[in-house]
N, C-alpha and C positions, 0 to 999 in steps of 0.2 A: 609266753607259752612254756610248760612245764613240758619234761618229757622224762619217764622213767624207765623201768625194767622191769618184765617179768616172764620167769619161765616155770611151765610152759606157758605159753600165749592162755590168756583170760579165755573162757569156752571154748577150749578146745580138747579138754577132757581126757586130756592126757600126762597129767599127773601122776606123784608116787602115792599108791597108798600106802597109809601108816595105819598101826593099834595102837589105842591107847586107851588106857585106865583109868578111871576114875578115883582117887585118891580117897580111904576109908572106904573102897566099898568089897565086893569078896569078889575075886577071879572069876568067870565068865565060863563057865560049859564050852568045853571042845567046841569050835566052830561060833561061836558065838558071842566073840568079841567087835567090838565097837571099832569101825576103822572110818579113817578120813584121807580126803587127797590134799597131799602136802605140795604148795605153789609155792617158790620163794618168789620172793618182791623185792623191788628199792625201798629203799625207809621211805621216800613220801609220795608211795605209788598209790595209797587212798586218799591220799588231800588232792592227789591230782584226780583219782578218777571221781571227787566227789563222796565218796563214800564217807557220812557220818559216823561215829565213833559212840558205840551207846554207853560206853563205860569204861574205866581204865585209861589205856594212853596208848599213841600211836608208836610204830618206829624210832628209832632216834639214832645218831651216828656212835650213841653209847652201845649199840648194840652190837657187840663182834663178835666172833668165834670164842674170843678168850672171857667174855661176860657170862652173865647168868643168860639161859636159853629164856626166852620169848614167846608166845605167841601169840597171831589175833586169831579168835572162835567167831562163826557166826552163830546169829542167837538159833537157827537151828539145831547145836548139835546139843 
């Protein structure tokens, strides 16, 4: 049995939101930016919940505060 961490609790919709950019494109109209809700997780909280991986690479214990920043996207956004 695997068991990991994540806050907030998965569906409970109470996460931060964040803006974010999209890299080479032009700033966004007042009110009109692009926001997402930011969940942390334990590095192998999608191999536990199953969650396949469509591209890139999962978590790793390389990943720390002092590393390059990270993140996983769903193919939603």
């Amino acid at each position: 049995m695997n068991v990991d961490i994540a806050y907030p609790m998965p569906l409970s919709s109470s996460g931060s939101g964040i803006t974010y950019y999209a890299d080479g494109t032009p700033l966004p109209a007042a009110g009109q930016a692009q926001t997402a809700e930011s969940i942390s997780v334990s590095e192998t909280y999608f191999k536990t919940m199953n969650i396949p991986m469509v591209a890139g690479r999962y978590f790793n214990e390389f990943d720390t505060a002092d590393s390059q920043r990270v993140a996983i996207v769903t193919p939603n956004v």
